[in-house]
N, C-alpha and C positions, 0 to 999 in steps of 0.2 A: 434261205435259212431263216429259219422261225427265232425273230430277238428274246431271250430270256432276260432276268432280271439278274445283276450283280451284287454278290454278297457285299464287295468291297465298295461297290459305291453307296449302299447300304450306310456301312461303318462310316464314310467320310462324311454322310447326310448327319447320322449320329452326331459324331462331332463337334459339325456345323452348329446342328443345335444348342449343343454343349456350351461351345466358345461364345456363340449371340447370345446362352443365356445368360453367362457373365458378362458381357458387352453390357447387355440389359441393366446388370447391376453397377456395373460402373455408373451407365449414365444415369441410371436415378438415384444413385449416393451424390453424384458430381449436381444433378438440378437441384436437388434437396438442398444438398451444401450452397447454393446460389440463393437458393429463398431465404436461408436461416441467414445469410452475410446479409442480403439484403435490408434483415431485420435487426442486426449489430450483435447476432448470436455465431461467434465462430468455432461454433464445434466442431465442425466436419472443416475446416480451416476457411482460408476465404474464398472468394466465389471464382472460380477457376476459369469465369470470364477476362477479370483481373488477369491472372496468369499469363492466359494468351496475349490479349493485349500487350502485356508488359514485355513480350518477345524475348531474347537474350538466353540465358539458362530455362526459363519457361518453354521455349521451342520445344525442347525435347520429350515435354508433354504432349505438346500437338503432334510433335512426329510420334512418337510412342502411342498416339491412341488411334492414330491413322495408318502404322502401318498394322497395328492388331485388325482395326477391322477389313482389312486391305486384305494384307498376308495372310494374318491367321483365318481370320473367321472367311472372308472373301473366296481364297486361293485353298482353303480346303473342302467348302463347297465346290468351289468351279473344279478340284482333281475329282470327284465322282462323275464330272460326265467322260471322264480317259478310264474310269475302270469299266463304268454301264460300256461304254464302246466296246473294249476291250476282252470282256466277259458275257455283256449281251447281245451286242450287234455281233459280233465278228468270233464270240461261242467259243474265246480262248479261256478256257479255266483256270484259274491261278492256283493253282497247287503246291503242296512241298515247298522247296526253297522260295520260289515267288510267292506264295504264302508269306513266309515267314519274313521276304523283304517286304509286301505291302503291311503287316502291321509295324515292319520298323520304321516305313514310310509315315504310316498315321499318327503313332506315336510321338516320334523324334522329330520330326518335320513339323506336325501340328503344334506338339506341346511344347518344344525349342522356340517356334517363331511367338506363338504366345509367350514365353514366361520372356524373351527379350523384350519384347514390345512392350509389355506391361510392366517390365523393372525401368524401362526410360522412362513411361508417360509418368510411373510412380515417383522418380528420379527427380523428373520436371517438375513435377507440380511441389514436390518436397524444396526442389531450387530455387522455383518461380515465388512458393512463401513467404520463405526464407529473404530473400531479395525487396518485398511487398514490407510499405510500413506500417507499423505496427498499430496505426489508429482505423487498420483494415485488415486487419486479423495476421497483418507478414511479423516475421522475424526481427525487419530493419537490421539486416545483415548487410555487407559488400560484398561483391562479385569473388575477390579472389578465399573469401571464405567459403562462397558456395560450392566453388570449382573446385578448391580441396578438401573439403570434408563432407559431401553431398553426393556431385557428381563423380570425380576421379575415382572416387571407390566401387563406381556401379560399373567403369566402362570393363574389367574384367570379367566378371558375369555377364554383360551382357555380351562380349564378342565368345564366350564360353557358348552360351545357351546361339547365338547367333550361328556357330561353327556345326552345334549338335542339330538344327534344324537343314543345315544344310547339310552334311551325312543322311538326314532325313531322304530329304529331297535326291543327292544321287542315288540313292537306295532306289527310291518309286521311280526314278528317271527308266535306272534299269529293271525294275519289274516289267514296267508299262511296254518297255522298247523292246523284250526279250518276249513279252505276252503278243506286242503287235506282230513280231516279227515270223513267231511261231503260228500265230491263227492265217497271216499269207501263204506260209509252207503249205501250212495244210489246206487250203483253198484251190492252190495252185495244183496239189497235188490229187484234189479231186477231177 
């Protein structure tokens, strides 16, 4: 069997680029922002090296900007090499209803793990600020202020958008499993 190319891994490459091109902007708002603290201009807030360092409510910046490039941008490139298989190597076409669940896969899965990831790292860096004193561009705020009017308000959107990514994901679980499983039928049945 002759490998054709997949529409759907296609769309997940799409994506891909999509998501890294805002990765993109993040990280050159976040450098930018690091050169202007550096120079005691805190527009872009202060320099979110600060943040990290500072650990505590600022974590959830580092985990929020790690699992975007992980999960979202990472894990939706690496699902176009299960559609290329699945559609190119092994010549199962995704039709009708698996159609209709690979773009709920792309959508919901992709844009869910993105807008989660990126409402913490936003969360984070808004906490880690906040917490930062203020002759370094923070708030001079304390902890049990940040946790409640900062972070506690985000953790429902974010397990909202975390739940909708994951609908995502059994969605293309079962495209991918229903596409494998039909292209063996038909293999076998040759």
């Amino acid at each position: 069997m002759e490998p054709t190319s997949s529409r759907w891994a296609g769309r997940f490459i799409g994506m891909t680029f999509a998501l890294g091109g805002v990765a993109w902007v993040i990280f050159a708002l976040l450098v930018l922002g690091n050169v202007l603290a550096g120079t005691g201009n805190y527009a872009l807030g202060p320099a979110s090296s600060r943040i990290v360092a500072g650990g505590g409510a600022g974590s959830w910046f580092t985990m929020g900007i790690l699992a975007y490039l992980i999960v979202a941008v990472g894990g939706t490139g690496f699902t176009a090499f299960f559609y290329q298989h699945i559609e190119g190597t092994m010549g199962s076409a995704l039709a009708g209803g698996r159609s209709i669940g690979a773009w709920i896969h792309l959508t919901l899965g992709s844009l869910g793990s993105a807008g989660a990831s990126l409402i913490m790292a936003w969360g984070g860096f808004q906490a880690g600020t906040a917490l930062l004193t203020t002759d370094v561009g923070g708030g001079g705020q304390n902890v049990p202020y940040v946790h409640t009017n900062i972070l506690s308000p985000l953790a429902a959107p974010i397990a909202a958008l975390m739940g909708i990514a994951l609908l995502g994901y059994l969605v293309g679980g079962i495209v991918l499993a229903s596409g494998w499983m039909g292209a063996r039928r038909k293999s076998k049945g040759s």
